[in-house]
KOLGU-4560 file (N, C-alpha, C; in nm, 3 decimals, padded with zeros to 5 digits):
<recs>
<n_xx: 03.193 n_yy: 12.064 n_zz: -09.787 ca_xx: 03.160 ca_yy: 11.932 ca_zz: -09.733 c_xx: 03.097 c_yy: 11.948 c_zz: -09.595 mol: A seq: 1 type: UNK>
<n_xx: 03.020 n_yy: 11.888 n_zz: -09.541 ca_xx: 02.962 ca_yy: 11.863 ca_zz: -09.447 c_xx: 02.899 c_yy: 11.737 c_zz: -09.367 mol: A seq: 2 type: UNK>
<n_xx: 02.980 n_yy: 11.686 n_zz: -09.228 ca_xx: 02.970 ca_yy: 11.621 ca_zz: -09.198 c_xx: 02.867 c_yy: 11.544 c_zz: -09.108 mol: A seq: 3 type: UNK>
<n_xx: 02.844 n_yy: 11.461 n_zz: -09.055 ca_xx: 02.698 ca_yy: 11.378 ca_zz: -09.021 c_xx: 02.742 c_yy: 11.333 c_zz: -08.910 mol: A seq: 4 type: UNK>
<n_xx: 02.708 n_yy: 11.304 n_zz: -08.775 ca_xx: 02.750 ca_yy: 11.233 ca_zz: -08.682 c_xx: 02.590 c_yy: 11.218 c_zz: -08.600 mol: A seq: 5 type: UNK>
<n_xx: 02.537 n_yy: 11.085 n_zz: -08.634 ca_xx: 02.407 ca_yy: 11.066 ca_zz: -08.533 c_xx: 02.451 c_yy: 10.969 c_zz: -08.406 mol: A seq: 6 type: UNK>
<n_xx: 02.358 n_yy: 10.977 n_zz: -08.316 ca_xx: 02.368 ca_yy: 10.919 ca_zz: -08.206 c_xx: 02.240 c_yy: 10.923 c_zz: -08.139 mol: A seq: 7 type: UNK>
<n_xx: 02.222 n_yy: 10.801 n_zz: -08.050 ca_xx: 02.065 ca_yy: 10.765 ca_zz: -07.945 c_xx: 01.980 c_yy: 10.655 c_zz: -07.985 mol: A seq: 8 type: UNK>
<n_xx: 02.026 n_yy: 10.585 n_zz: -08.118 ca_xx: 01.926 ca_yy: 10.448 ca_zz: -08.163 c_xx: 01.941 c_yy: 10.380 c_zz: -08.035 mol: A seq: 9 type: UNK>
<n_xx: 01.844 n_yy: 10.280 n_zz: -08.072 ca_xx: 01.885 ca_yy: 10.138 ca_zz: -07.956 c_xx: 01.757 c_yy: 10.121 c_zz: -07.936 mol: A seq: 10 type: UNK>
<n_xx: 01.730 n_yy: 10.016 n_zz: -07.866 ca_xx: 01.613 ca_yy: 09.913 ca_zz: -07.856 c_xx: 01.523 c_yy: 09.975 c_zz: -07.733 mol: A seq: 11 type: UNK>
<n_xx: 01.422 n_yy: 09.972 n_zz: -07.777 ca_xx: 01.287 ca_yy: 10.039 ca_zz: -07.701 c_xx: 01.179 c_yy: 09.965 c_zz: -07.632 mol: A seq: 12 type: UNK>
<n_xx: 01.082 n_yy: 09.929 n_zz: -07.562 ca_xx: 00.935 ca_yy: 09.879 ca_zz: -07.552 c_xx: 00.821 c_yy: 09.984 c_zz: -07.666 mol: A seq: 13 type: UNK>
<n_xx: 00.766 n_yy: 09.927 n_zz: -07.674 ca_xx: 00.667 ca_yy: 09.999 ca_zz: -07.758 c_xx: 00.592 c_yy: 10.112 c_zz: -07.644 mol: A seq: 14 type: UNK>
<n_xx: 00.572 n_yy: 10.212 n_zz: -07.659 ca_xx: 00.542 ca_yy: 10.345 ca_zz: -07.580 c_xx: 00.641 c_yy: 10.386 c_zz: -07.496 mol: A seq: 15 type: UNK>
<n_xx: 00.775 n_yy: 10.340 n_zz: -07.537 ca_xx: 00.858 ca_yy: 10.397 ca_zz: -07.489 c_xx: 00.935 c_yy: 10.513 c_zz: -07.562 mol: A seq: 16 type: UNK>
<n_xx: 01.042 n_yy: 10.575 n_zz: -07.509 ca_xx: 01.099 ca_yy: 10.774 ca_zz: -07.595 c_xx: 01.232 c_yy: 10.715 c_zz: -07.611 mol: A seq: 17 type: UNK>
<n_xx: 01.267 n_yy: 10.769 n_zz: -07.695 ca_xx: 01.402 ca_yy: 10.811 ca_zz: -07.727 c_xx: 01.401 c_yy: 10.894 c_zz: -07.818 mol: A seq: 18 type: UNK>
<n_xx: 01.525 n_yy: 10.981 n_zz: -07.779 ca_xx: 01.608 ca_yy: 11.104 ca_zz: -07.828 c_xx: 01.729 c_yy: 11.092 c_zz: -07.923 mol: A seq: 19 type: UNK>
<n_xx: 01.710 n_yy: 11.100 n_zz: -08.055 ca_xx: 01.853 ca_yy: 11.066 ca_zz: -08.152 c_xx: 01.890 c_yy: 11.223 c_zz: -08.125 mol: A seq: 20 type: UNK>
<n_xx: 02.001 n_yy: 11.224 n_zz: -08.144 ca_xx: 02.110 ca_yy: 11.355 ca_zz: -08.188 c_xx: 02.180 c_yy: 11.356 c_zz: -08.317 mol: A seq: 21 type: UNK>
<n_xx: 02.206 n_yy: 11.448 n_zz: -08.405 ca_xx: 02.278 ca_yy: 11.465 ca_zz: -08.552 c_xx: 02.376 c_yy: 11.597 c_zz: -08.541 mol: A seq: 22 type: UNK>
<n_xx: 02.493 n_yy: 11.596 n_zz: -08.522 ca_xx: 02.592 ca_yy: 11.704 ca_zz: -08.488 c_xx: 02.650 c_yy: 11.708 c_zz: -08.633 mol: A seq: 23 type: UNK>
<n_xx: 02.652 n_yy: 11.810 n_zz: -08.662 ca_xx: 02.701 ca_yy: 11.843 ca_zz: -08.803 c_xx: 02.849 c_yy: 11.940 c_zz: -08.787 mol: A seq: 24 type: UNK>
<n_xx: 02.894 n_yy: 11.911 n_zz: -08.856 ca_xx: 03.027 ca_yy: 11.980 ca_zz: -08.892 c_xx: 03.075 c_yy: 12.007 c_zz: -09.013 mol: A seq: 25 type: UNK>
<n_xx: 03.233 n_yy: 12.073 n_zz: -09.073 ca_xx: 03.233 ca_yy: 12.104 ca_zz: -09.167 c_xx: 03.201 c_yy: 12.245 c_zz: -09.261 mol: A seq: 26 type: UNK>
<n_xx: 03.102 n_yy: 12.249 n_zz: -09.336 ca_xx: 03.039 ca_yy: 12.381 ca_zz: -09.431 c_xx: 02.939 c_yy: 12.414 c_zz: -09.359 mol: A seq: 27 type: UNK>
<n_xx: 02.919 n_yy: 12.367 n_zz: -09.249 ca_xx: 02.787 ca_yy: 12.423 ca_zz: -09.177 c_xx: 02.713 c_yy: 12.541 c_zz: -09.163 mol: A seq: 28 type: UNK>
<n_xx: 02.771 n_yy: 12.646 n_zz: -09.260 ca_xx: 02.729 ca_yy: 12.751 ca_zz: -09.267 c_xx: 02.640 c_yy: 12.743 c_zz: -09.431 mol: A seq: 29 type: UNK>
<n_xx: 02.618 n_yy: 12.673 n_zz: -09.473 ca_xx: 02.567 ca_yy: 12.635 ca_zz: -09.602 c_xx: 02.451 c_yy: 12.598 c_zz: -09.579 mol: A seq: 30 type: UNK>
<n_xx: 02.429 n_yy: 12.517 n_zz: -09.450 ca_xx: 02.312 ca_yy: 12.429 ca_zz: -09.445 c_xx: 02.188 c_yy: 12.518 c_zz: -09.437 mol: A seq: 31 type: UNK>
<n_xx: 02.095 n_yy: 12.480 n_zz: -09.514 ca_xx: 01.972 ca_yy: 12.546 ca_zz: -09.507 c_xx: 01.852 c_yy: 12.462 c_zz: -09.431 mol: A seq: 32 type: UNK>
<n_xx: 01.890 n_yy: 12.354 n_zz: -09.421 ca_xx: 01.754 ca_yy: 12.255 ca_zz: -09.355 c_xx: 01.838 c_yy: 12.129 c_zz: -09.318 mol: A seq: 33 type: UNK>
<n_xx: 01.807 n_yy: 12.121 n_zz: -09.135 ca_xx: 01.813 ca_yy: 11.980 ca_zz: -09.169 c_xx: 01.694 c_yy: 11.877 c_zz: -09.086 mol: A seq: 34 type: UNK>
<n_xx: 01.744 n_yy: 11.725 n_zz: -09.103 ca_xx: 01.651 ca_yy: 11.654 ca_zz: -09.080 c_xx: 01.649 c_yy: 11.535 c_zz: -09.040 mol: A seq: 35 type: UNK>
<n_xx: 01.555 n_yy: 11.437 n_zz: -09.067 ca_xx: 01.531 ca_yy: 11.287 ca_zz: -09.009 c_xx: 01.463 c_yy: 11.236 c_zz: -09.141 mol: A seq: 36 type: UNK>
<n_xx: 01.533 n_yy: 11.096 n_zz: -09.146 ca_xx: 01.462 ca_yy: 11.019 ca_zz: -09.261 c_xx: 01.467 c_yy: 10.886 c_zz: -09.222 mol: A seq: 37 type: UNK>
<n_xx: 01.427 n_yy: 10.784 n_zz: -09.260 ca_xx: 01.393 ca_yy: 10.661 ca_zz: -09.221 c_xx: 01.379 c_yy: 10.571 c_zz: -09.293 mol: A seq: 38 type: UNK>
<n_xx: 01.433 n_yy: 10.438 n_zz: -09.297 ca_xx: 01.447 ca_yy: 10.344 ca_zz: -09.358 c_xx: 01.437 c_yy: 10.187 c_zz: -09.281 mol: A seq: 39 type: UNK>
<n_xx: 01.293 n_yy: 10.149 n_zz: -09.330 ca_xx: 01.300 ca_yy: 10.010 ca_zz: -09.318 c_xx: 01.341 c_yy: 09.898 c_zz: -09.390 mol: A seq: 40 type: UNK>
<n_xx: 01.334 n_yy: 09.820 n_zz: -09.399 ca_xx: 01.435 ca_yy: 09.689 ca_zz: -09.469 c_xx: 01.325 c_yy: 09.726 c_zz: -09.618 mol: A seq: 41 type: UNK>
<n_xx: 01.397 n_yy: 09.753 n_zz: -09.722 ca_xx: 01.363 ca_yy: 09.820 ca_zz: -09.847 c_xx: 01.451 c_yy: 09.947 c_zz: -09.915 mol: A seq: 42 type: UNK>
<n_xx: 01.381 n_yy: 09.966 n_zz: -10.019 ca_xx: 01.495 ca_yy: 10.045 ca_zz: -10.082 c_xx: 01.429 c_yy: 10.188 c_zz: -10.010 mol: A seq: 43 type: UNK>
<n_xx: 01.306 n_yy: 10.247 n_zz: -09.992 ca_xx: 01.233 ca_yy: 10.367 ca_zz: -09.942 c_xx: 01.323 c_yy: 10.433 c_zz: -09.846 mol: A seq: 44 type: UNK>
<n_xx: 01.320 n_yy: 10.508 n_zz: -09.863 ca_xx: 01.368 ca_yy: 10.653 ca_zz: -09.744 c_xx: 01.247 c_yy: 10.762 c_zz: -09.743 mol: A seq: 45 type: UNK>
<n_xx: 01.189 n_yy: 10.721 n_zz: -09.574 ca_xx: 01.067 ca_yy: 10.851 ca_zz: -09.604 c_xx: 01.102 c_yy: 10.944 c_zz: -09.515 mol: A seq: 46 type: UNK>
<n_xx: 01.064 n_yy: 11.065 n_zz: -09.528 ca_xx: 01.060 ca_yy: 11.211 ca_zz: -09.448 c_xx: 00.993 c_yy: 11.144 c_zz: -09.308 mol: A seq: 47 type: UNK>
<n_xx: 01.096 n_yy: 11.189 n_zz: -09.203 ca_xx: 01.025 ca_yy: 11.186 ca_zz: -09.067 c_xx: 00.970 c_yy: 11.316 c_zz: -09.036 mol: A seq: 48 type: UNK>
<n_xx: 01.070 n_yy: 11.401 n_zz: -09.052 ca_xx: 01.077 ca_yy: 11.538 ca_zz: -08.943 c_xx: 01.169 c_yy: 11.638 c_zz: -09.048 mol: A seq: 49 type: UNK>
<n_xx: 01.169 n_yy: 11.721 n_zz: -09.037 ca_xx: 01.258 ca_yy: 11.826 ca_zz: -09.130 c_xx: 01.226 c_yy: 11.985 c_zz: -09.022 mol: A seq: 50 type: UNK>
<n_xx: 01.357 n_yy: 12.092 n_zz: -09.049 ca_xx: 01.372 ca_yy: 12.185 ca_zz: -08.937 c_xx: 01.464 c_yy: 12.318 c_zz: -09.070 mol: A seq: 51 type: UNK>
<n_xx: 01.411 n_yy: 12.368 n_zz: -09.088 ca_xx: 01.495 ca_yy: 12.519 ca_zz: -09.176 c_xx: 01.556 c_yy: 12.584 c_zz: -09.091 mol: A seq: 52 type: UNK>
<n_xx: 01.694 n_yy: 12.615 n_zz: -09.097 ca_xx: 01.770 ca_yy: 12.781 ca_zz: -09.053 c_xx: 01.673 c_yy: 12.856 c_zz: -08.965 mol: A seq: 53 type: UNK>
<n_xx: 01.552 n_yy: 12.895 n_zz: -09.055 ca_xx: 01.431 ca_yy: 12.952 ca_zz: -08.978 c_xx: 01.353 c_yy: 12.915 c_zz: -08.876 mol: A seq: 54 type: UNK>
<n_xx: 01.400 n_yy: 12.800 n_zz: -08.883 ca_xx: 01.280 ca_yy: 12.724 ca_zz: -08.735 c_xx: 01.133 c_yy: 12.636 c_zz: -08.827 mol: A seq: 55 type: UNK>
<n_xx: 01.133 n_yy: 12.669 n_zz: -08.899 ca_xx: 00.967 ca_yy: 12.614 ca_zz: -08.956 c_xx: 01.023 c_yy: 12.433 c_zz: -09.009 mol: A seq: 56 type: UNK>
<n_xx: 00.873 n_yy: 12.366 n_zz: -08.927 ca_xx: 00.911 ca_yy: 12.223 ca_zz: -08.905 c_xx: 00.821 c_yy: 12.183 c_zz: -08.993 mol: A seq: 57 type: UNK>
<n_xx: 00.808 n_yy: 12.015 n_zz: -09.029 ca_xx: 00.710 ca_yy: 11.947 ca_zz: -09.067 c_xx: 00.748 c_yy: 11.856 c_zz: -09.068 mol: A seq: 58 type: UNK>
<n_xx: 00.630 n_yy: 11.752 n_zz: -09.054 ca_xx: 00.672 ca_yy: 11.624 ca_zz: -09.013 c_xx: 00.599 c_yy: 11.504 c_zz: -09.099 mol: A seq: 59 type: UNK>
<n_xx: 00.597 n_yy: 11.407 n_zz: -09.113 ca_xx: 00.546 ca_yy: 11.314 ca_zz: -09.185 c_xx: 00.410 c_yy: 11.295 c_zz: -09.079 mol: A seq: 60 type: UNK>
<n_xx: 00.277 n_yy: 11.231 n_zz: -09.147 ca_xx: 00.177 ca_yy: 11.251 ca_zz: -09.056 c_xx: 00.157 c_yy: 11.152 c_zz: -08.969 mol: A seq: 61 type: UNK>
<n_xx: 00.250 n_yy: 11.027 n_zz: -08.962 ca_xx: 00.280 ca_yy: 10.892 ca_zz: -08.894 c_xx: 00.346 c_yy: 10.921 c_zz: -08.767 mol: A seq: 62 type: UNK>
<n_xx: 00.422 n_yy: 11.046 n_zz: -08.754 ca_xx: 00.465 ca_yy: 11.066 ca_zz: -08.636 c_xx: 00.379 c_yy: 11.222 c_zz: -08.546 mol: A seq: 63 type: UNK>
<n_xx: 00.344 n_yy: 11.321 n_zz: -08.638 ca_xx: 00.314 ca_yy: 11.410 ca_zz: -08.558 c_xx: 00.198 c_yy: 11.362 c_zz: -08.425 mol: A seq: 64 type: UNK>
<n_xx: 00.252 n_yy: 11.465 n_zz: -08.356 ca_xx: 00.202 ca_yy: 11.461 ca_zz: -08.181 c_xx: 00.271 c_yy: 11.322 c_zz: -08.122 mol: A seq: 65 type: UNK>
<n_xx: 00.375 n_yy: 11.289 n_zz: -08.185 ca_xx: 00.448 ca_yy: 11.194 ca_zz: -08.105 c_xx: 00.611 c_yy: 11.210 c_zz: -08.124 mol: A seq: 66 type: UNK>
<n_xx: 00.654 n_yy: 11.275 n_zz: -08.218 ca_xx: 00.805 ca_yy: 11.332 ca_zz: -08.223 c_xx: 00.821 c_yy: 11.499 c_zz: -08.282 mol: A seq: 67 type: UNK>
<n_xx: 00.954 n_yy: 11.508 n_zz: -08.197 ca_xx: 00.959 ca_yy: 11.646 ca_zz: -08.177 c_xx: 01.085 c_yy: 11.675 c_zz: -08.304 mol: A seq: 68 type: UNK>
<n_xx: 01.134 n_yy: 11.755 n_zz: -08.379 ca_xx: 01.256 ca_yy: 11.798 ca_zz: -08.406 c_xx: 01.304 c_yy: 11.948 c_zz: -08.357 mol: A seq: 69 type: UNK>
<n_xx: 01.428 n_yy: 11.971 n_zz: -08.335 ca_xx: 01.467 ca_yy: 12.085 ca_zz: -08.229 c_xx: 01.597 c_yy: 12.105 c_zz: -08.312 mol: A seq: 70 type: UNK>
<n_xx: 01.642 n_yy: 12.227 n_zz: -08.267 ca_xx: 01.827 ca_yy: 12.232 ca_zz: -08.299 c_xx: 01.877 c_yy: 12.298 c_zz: -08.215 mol: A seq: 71 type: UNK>
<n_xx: 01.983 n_yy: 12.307 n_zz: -08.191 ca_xx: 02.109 ca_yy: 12.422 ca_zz: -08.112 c_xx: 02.178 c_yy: 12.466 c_zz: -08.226 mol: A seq: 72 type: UNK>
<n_xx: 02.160 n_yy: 12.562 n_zz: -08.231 ca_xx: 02.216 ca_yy: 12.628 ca_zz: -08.395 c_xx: 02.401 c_yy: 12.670 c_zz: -08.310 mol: A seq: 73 type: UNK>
<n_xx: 02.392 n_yy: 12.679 n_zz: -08.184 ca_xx: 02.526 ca_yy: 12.653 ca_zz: -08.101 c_xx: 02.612 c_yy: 12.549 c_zz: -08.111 mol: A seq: 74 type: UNK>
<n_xx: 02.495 n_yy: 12.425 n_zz: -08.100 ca_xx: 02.609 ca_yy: 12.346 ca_zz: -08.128 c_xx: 02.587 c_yy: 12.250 c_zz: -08.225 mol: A seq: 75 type: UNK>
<n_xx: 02.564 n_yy: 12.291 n_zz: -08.346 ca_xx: 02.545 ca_yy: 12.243 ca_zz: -08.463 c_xx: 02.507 c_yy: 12.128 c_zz: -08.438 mol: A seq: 76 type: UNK>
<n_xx: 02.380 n_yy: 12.137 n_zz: -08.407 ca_xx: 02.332 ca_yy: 11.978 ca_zz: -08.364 c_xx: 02.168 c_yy: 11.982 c_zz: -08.347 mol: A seq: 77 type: UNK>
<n_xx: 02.085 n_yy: 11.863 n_zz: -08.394 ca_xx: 01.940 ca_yy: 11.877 ca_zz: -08.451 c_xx: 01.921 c_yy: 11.765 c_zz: -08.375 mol: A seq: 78 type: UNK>
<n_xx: 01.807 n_yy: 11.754 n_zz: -08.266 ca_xx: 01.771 ca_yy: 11.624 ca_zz: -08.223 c_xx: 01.603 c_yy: 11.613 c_zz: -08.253 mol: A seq: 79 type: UNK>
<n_xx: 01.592 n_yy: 11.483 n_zz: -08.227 ca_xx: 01.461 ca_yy: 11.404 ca_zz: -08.257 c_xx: 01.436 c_yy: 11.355 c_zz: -08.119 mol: A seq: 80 type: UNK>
<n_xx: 01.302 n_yy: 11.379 n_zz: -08.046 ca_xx: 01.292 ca_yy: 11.370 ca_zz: -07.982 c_xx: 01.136 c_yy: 11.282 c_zz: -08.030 mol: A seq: 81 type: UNK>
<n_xx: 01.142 n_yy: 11.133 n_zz: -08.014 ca_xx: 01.074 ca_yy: 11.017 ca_zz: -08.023 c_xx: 00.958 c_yy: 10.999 c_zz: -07.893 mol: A seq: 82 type: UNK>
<n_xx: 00.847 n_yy: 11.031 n_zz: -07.883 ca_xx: 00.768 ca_yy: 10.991 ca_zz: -07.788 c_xx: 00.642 c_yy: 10.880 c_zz: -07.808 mol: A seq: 83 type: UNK>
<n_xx: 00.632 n_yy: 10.745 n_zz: -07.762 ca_xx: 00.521 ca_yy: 10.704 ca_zz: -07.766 c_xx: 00.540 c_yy: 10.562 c_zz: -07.887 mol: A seq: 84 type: UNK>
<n_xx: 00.669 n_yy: 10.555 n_zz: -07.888 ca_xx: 00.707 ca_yy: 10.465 ca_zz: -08.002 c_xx: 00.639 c_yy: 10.351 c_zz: -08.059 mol: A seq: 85 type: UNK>
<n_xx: 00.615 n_yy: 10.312 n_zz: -08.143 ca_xx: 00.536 ca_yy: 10.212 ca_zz: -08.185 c_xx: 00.622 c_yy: 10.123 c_zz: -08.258 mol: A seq: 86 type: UNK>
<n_xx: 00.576 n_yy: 09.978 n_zz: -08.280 ca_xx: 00.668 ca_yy: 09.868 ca_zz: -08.358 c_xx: 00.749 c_yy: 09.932 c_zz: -08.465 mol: A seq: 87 type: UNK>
<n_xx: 00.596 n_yy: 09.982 n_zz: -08.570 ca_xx: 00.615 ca_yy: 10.053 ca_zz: -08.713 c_xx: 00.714 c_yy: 10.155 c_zz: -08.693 mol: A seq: 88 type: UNK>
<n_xx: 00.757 n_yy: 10.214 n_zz: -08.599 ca_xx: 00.876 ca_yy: 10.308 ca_zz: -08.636 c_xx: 01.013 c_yy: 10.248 c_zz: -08.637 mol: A seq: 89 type: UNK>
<n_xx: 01.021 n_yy: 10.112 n_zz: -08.593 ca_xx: 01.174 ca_yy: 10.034 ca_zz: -08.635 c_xx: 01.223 c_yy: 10.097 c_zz: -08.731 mol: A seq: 90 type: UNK>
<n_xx: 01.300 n_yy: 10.081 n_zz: -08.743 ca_xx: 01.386 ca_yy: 10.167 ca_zz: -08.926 c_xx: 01.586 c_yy: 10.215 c_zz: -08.885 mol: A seq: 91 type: UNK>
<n_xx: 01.611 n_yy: 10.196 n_zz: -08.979 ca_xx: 01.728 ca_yy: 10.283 ca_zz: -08.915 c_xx: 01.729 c_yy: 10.435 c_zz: -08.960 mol: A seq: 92 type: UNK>
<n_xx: 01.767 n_yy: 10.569 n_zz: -08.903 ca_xx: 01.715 ca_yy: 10.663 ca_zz: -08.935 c_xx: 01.839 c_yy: 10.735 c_zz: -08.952 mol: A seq: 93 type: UNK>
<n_xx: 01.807 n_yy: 10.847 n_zz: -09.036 ca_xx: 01.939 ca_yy: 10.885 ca_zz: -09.110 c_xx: 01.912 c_yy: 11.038 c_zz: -09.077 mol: A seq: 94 type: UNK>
<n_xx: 01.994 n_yy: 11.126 n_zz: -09.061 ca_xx: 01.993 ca_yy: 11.250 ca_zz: -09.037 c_xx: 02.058 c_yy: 11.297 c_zz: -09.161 mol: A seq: 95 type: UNK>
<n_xx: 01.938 n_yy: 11.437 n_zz: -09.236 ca_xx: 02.005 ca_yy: 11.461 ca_zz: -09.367 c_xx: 02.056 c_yy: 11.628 c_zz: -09.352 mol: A seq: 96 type: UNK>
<n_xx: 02.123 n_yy: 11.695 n_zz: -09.407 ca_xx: 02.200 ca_yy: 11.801 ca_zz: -09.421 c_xx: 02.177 c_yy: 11.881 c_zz: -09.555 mol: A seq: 97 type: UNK>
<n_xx: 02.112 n_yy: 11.964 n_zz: -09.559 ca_xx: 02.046 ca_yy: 12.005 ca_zz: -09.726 c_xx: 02.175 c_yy: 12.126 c_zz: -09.749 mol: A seq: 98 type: UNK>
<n_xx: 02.163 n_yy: 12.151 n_zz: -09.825 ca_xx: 02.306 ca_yy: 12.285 ca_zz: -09.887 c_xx: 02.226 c_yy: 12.255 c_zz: -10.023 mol: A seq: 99 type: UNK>
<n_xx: 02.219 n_yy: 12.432 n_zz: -10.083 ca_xx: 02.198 ca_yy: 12.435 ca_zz: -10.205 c_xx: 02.245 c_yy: 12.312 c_zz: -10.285 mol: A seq: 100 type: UNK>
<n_xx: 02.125 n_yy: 12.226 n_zz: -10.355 ca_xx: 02.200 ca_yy: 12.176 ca_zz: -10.474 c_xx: 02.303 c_yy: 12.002 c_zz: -10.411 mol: A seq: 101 type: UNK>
<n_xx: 02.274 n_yy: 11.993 n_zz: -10.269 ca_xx: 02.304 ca_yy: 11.878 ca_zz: -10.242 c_xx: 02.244 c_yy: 11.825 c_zz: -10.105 mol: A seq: 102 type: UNK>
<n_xx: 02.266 n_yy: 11.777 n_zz: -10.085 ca_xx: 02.207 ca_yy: 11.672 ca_zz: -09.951 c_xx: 02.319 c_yy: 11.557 c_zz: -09.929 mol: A seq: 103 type: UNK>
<n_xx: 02.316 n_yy: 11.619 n_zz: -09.732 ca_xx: 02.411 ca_yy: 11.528 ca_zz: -09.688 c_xx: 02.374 c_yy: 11.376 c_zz: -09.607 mol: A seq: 104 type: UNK>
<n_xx: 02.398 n_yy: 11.301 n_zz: -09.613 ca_xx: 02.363 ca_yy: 11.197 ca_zz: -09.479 c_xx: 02.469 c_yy: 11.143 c_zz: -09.399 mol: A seq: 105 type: UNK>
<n_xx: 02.405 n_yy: 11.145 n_zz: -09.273 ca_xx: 02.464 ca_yy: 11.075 ca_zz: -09.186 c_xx: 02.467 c_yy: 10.907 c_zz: -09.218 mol: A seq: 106 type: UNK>
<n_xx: 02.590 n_yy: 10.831 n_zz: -09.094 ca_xx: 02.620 ca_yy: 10.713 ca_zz: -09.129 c_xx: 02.473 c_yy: 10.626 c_zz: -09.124 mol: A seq: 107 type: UNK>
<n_xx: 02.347 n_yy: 10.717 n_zz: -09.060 ca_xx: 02.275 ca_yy: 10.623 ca_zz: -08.994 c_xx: 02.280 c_yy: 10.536 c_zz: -08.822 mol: A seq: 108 type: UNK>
<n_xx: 02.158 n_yy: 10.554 n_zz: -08.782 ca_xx: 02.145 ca_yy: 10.479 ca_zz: -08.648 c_xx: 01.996 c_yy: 10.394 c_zz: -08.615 mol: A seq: 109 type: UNK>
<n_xx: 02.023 n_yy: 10.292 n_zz: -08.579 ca_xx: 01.884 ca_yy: 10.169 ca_zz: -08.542 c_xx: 01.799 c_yy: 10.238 c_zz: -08.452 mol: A seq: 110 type: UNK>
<n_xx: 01.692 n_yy: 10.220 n_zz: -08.478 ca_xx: 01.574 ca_yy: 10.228 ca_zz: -08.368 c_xx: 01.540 c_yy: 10.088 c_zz: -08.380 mol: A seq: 111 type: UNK>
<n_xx: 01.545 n_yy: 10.033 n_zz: -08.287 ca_xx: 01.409 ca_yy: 09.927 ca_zz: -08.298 c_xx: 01.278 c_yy: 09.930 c_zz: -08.200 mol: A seq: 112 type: UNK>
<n_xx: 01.177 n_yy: 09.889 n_zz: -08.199 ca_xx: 01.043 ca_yy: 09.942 ca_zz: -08.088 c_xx: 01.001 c_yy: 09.788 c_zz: -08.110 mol: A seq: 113 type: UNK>
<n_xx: 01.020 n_yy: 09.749 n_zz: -07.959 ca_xx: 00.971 ca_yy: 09.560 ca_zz: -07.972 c_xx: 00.836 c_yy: 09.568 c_zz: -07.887 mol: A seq: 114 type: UNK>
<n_xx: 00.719 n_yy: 09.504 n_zz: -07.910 ca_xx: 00.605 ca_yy: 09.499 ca_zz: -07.900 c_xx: 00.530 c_yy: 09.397 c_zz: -07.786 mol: A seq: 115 type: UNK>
</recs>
């Protein structure tokens, strides 16, 4: 099992940053990738940002050159680092936890970007 703990949503100006955090715990030695996903009022969950064991990133093409993903493999913890925010990235965003054969999520946290 492996656990999810995000933190850093909250209400923005549009071109303004924020930094979520996702501290994982648990089987954390399982995890092979983790990440950022996003959800606006709908059933969709799209790929923000994703980060492998290895370091190799990719990002959805709505955000690159404006958010970062990083980890501390110390302290089991993956942040998103949001620059330049726009309305369209409102969503609440979910930090996911991959392990062979399953995928974890966090409880979820709000962004909103008011215009």
């Amino acid at each position: 099992q492996v656990q999810l703990v995000e933190s850093g949503g909250g209400l923005v100006q549009a071109g303004g940053s924020l930094r979520l955090s996702c501290a994982a715990s648990g089987s954390i030695f399982s995890i092979n990738a983790m990440g950022w996903y996003r959800q606006a009022p709908g059933p969709r969950r799209e790929l923000v940002a994703r980060i492998t064991t290895g370091g190799t990133t990719n990002y959805a093409d709505s955000v690159k050159g404006r958010f970062t993903i990083s980890r501390d493999n110390a302290k089991n913890t993956v942040y998103l680092q949001m620059n330049n925010l726009k309305p369209e990235d409102t969503a609440v965003y979910y930090c996911l936890g991959a392990v062979p054969g399953r995928d974890y999520w966090g409880q979820g946290t709000q962004v909103t970007v008011s215009s």
